[in-house]
N, C-alpha and C positions, 0 to 999 in steps of 0.2 A: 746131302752136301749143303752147308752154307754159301748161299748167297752173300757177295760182297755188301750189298745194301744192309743187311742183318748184321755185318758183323763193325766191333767195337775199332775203328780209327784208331790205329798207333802212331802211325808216322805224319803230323801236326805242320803245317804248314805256318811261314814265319806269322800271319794276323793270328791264325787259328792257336799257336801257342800263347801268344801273347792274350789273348780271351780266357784261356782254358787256364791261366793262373789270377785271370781280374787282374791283369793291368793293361795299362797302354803299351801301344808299339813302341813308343819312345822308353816307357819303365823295362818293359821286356828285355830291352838292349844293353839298358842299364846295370841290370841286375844279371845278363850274361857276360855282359864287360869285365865287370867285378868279376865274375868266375863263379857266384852266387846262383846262377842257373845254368844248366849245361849246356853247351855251344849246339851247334846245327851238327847233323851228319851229312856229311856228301855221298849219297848214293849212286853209282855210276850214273849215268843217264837220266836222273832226275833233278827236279829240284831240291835243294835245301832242306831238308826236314826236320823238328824236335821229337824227340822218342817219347811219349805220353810217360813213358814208365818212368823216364828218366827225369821228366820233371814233376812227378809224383812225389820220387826219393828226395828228390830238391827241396821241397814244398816240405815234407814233412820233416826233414832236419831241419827248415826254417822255423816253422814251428813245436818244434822241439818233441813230435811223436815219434817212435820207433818203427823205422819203414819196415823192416818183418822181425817176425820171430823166431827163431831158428827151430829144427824139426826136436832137437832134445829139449829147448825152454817151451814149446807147446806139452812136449809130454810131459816136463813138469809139472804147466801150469794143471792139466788134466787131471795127473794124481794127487794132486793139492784138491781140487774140488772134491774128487771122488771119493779119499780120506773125510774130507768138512762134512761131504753126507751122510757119508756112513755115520759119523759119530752124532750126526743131528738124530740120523735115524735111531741108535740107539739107544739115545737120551729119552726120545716118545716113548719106545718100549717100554722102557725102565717104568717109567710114570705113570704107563698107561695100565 
């Protein structure tokens, strides 16, 4: 069983969010005001928290990466490599 110490923090506290994207408390607010990063969750009985995941997905549409690839664009991208090899592989045959 994992120990809580071991395991990866999802739920980011209002400083700890604002670190964990490089900016200040004040940009932080900023850019959730705007709607640019995603609000807090209220968890019953706790404090305030940002979802790591969720300003993962933020951050990476800020920067214009795609935050996943869906399970049929991976087996694409797989049989696309696996065809490239085979025909490299091939080609040596041929030559060799």
């Amino acid at each position: 069983m994992m120990g809580h110490a071991s395991a990866i923090k999802r739920g980011l506290n209002h400083a700890e969010a604002a670190e964990y994207c490089g900016m200040t408390v004040p940009q932080f607010d900023a850019q959730v005001s705007a709607k640019i990063l995603p609000s807090k969750l209220s968890l019953v009985g706790r404090k305030p928290v940002w979802d790591r995941v969720a300003l993962d997905r933020a951050l990476d549409a800020m920067s214009g990466v795609s935050a996943e690839l869906t399970t049929e664009q991976r087996k694409r991208e797989a049989v696309k490599r696996i065809v490239a090899n085979a025909g490299k592989n091939a080609v040596r045959h041929k030559a060799g």
